[in-house]
BAFI-3210 file (N, C-alpha, C; in Angstrom, 3 decimals, decimal comma, padded with zeros to 6 digits):
// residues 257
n [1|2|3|4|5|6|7|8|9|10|11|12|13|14|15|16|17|18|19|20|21|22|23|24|25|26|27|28|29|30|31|32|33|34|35|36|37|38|39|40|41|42|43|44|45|46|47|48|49|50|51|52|53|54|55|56|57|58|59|60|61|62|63|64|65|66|67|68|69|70|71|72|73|74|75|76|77|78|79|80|81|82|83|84|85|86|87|88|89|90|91|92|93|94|95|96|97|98|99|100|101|102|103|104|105|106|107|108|109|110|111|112|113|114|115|116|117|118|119|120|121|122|123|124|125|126|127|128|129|130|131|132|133|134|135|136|137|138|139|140|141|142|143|144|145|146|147|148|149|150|151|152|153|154|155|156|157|158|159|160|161|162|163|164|165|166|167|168|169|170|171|172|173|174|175|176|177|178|179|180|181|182|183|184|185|186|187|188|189|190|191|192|193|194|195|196|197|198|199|200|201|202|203|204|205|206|207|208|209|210|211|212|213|214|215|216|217|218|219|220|221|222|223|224|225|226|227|228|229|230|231|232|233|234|235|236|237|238|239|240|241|242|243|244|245|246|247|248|249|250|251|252|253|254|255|256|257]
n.u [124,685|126,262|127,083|129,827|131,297|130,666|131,615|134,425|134,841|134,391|136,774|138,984|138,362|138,723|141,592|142,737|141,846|143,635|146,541|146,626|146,647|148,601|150,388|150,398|151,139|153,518|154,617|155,032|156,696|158,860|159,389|160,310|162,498|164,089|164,673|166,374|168,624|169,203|170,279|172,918|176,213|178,160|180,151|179,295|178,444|177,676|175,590|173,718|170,672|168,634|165,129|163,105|159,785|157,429|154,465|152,366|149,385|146,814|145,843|146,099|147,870|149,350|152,525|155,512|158,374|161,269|163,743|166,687|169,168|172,447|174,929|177,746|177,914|179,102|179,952|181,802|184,013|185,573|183,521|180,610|180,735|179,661|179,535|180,130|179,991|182,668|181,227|178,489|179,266|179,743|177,199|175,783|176,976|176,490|173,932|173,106|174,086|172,176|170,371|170,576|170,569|168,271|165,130|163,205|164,591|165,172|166,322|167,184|168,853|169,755|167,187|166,877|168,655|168,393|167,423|169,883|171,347|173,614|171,929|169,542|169,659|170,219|168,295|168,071|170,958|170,873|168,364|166,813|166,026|164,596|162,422|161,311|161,030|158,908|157,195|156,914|154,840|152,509|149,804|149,219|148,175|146,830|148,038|148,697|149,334|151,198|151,993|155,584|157,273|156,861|157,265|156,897|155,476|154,791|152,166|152,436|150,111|149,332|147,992|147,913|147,715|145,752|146,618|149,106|150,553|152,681|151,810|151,971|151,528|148,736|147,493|146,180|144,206|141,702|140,769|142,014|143,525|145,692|147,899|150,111|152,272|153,936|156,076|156,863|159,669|160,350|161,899|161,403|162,964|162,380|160,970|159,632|157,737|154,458|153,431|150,472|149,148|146,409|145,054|143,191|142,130|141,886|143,000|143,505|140,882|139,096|140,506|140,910|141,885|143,254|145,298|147,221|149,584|151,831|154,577|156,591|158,692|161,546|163,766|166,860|169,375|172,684|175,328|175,118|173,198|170,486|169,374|167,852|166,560|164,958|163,183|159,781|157,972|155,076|153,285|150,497|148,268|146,204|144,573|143,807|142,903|144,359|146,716|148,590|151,213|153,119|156,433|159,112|161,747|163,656|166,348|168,989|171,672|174,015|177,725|181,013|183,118]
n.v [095,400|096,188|098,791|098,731|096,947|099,263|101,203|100,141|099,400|101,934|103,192|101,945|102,260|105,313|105,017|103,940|105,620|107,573|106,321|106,218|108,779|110,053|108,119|109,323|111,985|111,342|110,570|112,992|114,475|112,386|112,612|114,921|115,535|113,531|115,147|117,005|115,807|115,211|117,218|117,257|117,449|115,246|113,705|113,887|111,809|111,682|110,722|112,795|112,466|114,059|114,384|115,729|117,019|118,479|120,091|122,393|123,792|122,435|119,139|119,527|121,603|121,674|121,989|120,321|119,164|117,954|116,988|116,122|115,465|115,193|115,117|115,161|115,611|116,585|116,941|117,933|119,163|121,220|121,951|122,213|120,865|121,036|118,701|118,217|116,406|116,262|115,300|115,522|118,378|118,964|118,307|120,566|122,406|121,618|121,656|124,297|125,882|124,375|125,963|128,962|128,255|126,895|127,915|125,805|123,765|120,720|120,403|118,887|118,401|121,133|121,861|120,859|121,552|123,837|122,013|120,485|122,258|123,914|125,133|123,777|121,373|121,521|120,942|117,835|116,620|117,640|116,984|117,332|120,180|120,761|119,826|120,251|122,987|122,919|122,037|123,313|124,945|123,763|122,241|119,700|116,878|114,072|110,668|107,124|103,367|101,936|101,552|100,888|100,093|097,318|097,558|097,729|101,003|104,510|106,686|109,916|112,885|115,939|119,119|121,767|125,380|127,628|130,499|129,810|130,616|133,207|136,609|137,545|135,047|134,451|136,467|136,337|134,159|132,266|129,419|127,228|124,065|121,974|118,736|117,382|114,248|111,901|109,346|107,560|105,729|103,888|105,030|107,734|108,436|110,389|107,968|108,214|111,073|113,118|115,626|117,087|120,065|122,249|125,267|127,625|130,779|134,025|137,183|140,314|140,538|140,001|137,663|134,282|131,184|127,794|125,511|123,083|120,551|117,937|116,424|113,889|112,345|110,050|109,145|108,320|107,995|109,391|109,040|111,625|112,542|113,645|112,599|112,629|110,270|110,312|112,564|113,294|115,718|116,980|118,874|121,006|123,540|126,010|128,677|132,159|130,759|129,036|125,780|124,079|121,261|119,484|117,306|116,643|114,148|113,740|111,652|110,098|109,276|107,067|107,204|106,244|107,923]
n.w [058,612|061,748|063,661|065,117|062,935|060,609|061,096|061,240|058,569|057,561|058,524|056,910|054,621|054,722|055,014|052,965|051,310|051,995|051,531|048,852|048,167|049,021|047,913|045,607|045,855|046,842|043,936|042,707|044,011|043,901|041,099|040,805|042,520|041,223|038,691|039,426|040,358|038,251|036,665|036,139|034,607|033,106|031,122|027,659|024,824|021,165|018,697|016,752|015,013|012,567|011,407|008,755|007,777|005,921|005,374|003,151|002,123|000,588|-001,189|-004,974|-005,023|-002,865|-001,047|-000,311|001,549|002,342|005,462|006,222|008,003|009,837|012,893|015,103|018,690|021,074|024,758|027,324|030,147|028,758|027,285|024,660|021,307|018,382|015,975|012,513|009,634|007,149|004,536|004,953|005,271|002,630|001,364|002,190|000,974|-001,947|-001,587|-001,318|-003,710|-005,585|-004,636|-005,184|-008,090|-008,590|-007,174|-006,627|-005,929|-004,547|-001,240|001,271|003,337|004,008|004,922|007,102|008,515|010,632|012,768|013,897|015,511|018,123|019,565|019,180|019,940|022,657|024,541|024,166|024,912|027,861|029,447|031,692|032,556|030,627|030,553|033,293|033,125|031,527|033,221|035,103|034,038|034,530|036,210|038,403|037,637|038,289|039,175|038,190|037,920|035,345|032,462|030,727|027,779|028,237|031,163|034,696|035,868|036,955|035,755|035,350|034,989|034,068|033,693|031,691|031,864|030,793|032,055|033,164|031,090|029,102|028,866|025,844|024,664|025,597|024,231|022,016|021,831|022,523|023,029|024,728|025,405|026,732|027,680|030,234|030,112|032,277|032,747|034,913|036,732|039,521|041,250|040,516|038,119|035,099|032,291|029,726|028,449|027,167|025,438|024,405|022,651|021,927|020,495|019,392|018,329|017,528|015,681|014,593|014,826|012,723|011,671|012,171|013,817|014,409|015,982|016,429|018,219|019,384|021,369|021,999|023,977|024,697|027,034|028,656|030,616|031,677|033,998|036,033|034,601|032,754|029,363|025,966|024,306|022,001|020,535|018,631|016,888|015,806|014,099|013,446|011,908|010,723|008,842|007,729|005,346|004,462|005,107|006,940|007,988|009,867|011,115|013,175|013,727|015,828|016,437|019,173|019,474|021,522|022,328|022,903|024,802]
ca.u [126,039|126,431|127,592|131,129|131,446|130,805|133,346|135,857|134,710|134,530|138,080|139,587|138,431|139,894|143,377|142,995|142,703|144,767|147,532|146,200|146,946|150,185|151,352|150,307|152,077|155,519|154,988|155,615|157,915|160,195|160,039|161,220|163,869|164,757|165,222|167,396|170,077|170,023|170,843|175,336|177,506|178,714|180,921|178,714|179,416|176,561|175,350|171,934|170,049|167,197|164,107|162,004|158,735|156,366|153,136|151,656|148,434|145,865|145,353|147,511|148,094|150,303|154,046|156,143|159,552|161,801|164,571|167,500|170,671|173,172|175,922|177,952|178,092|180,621|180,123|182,974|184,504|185,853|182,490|180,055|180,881|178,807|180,359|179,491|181,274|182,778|180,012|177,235|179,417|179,727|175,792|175,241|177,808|175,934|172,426|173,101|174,255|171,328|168,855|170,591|170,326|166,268|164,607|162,326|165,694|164,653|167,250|166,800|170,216|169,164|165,840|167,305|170,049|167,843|167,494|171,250|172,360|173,383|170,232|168,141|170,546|170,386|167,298|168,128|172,236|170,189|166,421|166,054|166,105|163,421|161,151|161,578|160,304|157,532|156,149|156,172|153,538|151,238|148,782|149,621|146,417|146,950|149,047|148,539|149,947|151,239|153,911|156,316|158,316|156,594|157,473|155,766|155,740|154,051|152,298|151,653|149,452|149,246|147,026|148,364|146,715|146,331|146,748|150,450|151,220|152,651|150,911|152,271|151,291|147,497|146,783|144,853|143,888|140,134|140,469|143,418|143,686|146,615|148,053|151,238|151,947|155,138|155,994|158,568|160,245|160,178|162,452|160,947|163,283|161,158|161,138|159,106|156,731|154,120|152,816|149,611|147,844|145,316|145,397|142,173|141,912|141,164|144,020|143,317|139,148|138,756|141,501|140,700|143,260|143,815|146,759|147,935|150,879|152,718|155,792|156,881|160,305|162,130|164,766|167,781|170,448|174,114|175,743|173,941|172,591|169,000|169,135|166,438|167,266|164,152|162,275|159,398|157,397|154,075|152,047|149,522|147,579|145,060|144,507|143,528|142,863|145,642|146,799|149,801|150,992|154,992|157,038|160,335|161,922|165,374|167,379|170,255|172,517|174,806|179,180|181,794|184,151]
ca.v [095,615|096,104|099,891|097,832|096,987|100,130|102,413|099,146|099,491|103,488|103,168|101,056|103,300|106,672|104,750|103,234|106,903|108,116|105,887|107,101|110,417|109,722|107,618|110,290|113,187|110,645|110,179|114,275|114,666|111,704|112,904|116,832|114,958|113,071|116,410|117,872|115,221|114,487|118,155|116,868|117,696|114,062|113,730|113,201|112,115|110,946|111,435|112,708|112,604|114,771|113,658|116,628|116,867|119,846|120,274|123,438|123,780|120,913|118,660|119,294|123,071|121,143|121,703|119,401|119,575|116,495|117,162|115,014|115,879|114,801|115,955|114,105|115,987|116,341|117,726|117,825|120,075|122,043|122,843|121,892|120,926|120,093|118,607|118,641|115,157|116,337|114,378|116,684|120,116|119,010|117,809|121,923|123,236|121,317|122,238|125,543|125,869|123,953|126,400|129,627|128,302|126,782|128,173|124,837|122,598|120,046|120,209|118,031|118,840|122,561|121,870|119,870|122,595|124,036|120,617|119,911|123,386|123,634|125,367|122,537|120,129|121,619|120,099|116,417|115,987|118,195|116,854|117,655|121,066|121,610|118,931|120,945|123,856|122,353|121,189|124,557|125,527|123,013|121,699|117,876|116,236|112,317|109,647|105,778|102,530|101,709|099,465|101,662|098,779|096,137|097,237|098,405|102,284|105,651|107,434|110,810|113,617|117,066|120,053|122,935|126,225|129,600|131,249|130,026|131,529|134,477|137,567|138,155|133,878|134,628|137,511|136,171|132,772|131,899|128,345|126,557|122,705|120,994|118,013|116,370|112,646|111,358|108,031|107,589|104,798|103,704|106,453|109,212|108,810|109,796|107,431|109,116|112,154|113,547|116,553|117,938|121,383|122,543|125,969|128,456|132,250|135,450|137,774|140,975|140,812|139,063|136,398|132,764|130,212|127,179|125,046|121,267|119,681|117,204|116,354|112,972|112,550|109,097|109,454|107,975|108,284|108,988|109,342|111,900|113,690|113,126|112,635|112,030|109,357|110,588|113,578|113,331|116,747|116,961|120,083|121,236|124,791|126,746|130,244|132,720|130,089|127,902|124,354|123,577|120,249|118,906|116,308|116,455|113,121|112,995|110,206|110,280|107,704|107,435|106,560|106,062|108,703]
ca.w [059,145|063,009|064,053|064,952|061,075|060,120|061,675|060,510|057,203|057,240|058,910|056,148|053,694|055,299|055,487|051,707|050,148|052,879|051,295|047,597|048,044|049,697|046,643|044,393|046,249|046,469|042,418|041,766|044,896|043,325|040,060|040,991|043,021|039,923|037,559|040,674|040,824|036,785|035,713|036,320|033,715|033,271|029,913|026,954|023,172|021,145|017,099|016,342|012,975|012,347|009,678|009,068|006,494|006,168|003,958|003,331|001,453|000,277|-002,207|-005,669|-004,879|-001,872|-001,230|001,275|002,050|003,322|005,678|006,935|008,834|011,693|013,261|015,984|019,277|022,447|025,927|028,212|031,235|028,061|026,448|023,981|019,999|017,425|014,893|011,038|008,731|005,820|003,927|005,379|004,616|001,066|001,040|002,560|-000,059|-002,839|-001,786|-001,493|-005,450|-006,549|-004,500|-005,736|-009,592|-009,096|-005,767|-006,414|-006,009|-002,948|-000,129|002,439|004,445|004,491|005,340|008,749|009,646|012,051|014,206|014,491|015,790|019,358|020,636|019,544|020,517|023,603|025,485|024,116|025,959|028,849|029,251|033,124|032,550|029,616|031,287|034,660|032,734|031,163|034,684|036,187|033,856|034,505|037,386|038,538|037,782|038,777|039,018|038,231|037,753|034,049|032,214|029,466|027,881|028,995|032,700|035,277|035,435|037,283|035,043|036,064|034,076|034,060|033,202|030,789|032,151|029,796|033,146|033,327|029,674|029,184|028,281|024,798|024,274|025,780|023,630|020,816|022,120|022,631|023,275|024,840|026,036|026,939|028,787|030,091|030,506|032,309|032,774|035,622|037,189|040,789|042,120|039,659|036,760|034,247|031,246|028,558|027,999|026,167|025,656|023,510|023,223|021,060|020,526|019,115|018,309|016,565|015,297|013,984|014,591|011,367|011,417|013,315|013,477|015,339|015,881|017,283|018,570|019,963|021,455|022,274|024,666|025,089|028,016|029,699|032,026|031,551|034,626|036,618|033,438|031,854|028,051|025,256|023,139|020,589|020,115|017,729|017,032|015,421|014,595|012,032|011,682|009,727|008,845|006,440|004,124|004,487|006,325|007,192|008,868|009,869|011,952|013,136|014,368|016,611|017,561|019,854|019,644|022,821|021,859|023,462|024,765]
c.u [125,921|127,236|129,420|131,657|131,878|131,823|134,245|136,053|135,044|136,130|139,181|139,494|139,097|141,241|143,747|143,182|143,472|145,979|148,159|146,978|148,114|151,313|151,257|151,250|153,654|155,634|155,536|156,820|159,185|160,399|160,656|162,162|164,782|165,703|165,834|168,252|170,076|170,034|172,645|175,251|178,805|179,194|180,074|179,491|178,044|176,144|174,006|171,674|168,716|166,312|163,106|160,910|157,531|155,697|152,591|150,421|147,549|145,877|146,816|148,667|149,719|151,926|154,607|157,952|160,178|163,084|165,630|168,465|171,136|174,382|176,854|178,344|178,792|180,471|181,051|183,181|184,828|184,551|181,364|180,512|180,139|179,857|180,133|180,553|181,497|181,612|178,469|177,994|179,474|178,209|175,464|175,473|177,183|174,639|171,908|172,841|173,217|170,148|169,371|170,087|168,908|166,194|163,863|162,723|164,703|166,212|167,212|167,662|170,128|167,912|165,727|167,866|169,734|168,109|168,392|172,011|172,174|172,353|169,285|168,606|170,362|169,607|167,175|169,634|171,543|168,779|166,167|165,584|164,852|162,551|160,773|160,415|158,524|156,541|155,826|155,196|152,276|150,894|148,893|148,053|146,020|147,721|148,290|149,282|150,266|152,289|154,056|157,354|157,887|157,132|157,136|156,564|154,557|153,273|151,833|151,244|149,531|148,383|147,823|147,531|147,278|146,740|148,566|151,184|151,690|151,742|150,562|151,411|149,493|146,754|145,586|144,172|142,700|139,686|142,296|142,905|145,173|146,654|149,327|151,294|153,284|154,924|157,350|159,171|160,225|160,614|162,547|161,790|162,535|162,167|160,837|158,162|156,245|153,394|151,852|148,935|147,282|144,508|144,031|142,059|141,406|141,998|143,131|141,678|138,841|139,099|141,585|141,775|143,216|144,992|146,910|148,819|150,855|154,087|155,844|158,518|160,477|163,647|165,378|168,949|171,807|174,854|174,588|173,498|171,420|169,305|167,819|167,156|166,503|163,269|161,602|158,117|156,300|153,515|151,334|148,731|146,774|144,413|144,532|143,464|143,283|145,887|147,671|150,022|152,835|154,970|158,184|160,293|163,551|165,677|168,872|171,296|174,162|176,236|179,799|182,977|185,231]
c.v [096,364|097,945|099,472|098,397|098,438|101,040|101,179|099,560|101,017|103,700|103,008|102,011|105,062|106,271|104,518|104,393|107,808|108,123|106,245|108,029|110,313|109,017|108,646|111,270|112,494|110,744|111,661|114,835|113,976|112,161|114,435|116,313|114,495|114,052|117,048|117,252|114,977|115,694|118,193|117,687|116,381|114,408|112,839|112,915|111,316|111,690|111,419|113,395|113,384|114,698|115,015|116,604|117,867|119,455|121,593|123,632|122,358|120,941|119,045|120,713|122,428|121,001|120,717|119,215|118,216|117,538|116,158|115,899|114,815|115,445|114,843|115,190|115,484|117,682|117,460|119,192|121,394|123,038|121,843|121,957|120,299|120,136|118,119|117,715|116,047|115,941|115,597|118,092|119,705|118,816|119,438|122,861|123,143|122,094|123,892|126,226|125,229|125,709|128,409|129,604|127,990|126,836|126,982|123,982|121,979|119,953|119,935|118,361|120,232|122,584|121,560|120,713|122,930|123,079|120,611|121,059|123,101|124,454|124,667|121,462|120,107|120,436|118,636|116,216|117,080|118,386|117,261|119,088|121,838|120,955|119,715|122,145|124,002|122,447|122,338|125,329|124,550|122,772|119,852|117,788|114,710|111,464|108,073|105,144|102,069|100,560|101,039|100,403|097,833|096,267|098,059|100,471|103,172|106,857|109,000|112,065|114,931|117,688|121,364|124,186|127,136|130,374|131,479|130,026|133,215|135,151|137,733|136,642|133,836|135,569|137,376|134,920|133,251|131,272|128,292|125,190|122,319|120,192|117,703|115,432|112,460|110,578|107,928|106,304|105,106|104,952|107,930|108,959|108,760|108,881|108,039|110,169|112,536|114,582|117,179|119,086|121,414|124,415|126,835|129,711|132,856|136,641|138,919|141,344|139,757|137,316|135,292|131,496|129,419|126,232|123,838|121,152|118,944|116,742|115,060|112,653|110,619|109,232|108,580|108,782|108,201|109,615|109,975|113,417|112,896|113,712|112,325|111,248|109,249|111,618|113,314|114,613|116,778|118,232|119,983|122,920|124,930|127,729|131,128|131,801|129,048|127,138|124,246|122,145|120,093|118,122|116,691|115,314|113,748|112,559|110,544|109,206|107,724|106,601|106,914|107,247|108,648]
c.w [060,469|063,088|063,734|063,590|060,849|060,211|061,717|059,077|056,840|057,198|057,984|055,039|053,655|055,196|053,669|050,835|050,953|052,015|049,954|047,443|048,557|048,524|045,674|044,216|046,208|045,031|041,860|043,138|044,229|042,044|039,647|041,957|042,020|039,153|038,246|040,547|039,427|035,985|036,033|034,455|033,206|031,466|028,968|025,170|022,633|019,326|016,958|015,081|013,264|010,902|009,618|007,692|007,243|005,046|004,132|002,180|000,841|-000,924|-003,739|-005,866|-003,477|-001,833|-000,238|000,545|002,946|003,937|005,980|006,856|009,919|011,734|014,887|017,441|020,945|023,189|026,668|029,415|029,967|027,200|025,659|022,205|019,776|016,085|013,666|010,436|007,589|004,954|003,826|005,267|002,981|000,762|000,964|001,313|-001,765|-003,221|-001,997|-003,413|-006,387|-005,996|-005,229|-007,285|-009,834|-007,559|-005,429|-006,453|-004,543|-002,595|001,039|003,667|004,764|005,248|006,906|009,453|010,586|013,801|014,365|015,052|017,133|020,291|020,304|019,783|021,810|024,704|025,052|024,591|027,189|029,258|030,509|033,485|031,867|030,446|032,465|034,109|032,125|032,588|035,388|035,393|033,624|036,205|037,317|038,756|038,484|038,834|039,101|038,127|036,421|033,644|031,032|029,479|028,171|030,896|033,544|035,646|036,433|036,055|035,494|035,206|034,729|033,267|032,769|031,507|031,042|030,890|033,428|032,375|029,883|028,258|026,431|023,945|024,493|024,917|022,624|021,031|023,056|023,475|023,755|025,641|026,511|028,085|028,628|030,486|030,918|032,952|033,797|036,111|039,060|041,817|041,489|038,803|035,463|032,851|029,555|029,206|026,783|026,197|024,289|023,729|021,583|021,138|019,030|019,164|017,251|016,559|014,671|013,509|013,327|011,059|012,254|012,528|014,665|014,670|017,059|017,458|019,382|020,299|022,233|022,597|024,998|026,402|028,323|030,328|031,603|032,385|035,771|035,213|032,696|030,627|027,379|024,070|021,733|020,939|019,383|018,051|015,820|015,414|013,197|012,798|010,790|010,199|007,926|005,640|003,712|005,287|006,256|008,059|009,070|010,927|011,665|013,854|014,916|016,815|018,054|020,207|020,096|021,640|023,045|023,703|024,521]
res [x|x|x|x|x|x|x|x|x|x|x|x|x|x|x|x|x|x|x|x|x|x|x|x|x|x|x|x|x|x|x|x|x|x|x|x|x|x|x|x|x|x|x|x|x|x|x|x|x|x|x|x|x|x|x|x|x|x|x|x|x|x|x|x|x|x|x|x|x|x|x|x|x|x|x|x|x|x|x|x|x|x|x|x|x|x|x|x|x|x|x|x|x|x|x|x|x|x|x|x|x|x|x|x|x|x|x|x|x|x|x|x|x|x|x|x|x|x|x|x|x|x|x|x|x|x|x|x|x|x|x|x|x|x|x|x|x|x|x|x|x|x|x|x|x|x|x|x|x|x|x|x|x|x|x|x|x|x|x|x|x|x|x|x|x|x|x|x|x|x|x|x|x|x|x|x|x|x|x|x|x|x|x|x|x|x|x|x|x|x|x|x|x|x|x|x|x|x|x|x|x|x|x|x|x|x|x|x|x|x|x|x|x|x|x|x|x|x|x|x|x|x|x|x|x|x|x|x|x|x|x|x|x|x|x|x|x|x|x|x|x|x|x|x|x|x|x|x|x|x|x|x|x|x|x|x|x]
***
């Protein structure tokens, strides 16, 4: 190859990850543009069910716990309601009276209450906000080309640091991993996310414990407000002795004002 060539060829290659790095930096520019114009206040209404199931201990020593709930919720200029069917206060009113008379009644609609209150409601009719938060404790690691849906897609990753934990969250931790994954659309709306850590320590000199999760986000658009149209939450532990594991599922299922 001729001098010429070369500084063509060298040339071509300076411009090609020039362009790289230029698409990369547009993929987390558009998608912190995105979570800027889709925290509105647009008029929502929408019913979400919550599935929950815990295990604690192995083998036949093993308890587990089903949950289920919903609730049908309404944002407006006036406020936020969550709202509770007849159906589900008599299910609460029931379960209650079984768990006073046998503590080892199963209550599935108690077991859920948690999920349907409006602070965990919150970050599914307002996803631009938790996602936002998420991102400022991580390190943008890459961006590629993907499909979500069968259609073409950005995916762009992230790096969890212990560094951008707080103090009180670093204290006993050893080991830490995590990553985030978002999937955006042409002009950054993200589509989905996912997020895992993996989580290692030593409590009290003696006491070692680690701990998993996951969180899996489905998203759309209503108006200029980012929703999640499914949450599903994954963890497991072990410590002193003991394992624990659970899933929560959410679905959000958009109505009509």
């Amino acid at each position: 190859m001729s001098s010429r060539q070369q500084l063509i060829a060298g040339a071509g290659l300076i411009c090609l990850s020039t362009y790289f790095n230029l698409a990369h930096a547009d993929g987390l520019i558009d998608l912190k543009a995105a979570l800027a114009r889709l925290q509105g206040q647009t008029p929502l209404k929408a019913l979400v069910e919550a599935k929950t199931w815990n295990r604690q201990g192995e083998g036949k020593e093993a308890e587990e716990t089903h949950g289920l709930a919903s609730v049908s919720v309404e944002e407006t200029p006036r406020g936020l309601q969550v709202l509770y069917s007849k159906d589900m206060l008599a299910k609460l009113e029931s379960e209650e009276r079984q768990k006073e008379a046998d503590k080892k009644a199963k209550t599935p609609t108690l077991s859920a209450l948690n999920e349907v209150n409006s602070s965990s409601l919150r970050p599914m009719i307002s996803a631009a906000g938790g996602l936002s938060r998420s991102l400022e404790k991580a390190n943008f690691k890459s961006e590629k080309m993907d499909a979500y849906n069968g259609k073409p897609a950005r995916l762009l990753s992230f790096d969890l640091s212990m560094d951008k934990l707080g103090e009180k969250e670093r204290k006993y931790m050893k080991k830490f991993d995590g990553q985030i994954h978002v999937w955006i659309a042409s002009d950054g709306t993200p589509l989905a996310s996912k997020t895992s850590q993996v989580v290692s320590g030593r409590a009290f000199v003696v006491i070692s414990f680690e701990m998993k999760s996951e969180e899996e986000w489905v998203y759309a658009t209503v108006g200029d407000r980012l929703v999640a149209l499914k949450k599903e939450s994954k963890n497991s532990g072990s410590g002193m002795g003991e394992k624990g594991e659970g899933k929560v599922t959410k679905t959000l299922q958009l109505q009509t004002l």
